[in-house]
N, C-alpha and C positions, 0 to 999 in steps of 0.2 A: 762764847769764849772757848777757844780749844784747852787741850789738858796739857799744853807747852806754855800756853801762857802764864796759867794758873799754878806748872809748878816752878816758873818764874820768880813771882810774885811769892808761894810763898819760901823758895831757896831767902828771898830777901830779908823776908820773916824769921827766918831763924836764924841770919847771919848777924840782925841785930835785932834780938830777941831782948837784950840785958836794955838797950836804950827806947824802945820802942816797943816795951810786955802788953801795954794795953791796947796796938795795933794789932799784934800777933795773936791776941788771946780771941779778938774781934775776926780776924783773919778764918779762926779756927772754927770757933761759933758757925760762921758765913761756909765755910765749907762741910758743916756737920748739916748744918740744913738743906744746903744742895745736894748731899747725899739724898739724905731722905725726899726729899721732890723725887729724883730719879728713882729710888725701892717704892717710894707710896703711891705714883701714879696706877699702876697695876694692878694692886690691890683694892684700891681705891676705886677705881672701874670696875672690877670683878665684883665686887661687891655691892654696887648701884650705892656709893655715897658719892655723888656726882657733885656736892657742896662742896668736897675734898680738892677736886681736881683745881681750879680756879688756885690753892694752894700749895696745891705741889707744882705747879704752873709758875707761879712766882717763885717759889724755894728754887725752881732751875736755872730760871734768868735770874738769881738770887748775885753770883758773881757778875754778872754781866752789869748789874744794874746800880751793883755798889761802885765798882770801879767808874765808872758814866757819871756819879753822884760825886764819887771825889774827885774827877777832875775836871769837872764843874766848880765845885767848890775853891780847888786849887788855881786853876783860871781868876775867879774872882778875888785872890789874894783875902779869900775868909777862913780858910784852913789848909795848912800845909800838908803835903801828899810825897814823901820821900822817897816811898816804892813806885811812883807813879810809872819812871822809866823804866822799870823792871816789868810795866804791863806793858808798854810797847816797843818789846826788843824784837826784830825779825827771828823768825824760825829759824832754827837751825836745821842744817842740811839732816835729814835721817842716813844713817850710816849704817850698813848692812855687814857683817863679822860672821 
């Protein structure tokens, strides 16, 4: 998932923050551990704890895999997904200034 999609998804997040705290707080979580995937592989290698990687491995696909899970789930009418359109808006054109 690129970094247009993601801040997508979470613009949607804080637009309705008041209706929807325990998506946004989950949102935040989900993106505090994909941080860290992307800071801890490095380290993690440099330092031969190669049990590590396999986990910063998934904290990267960490976005990619939530979103894939909920609208899965939103598909099967078992949980409602209201940001979902906000993960597949087209890019926007990049604009040079």
């Amino acid at each position: 998932m690129d970094l247009t999609r993601i801040h997508c998804i979470k613009e949607w997040q804080v637009r309705h923050r008041r209706t929807h705290s325990l998506e946004s707080r989950a949102w935040d979580v989900l993106l505090t551990v994909w941080v860290m995937g992307w800071i801890g592989w490095l380290p993690a290698y440099a330092l031969d704890a190669l049990w590590a990687l396999p986990l910063c491995l998934v904290a990267m696909l960490g976005p990619d895999l939530y979103v894939a899970w909920r609208a899965r789930w939103h598909r099967l009418n078992r949980l409602r997904c209201d940001w979902l359109p906000a993960a597949s808006l087209p890019r926007r054109p990049h604009v040079r200034g």
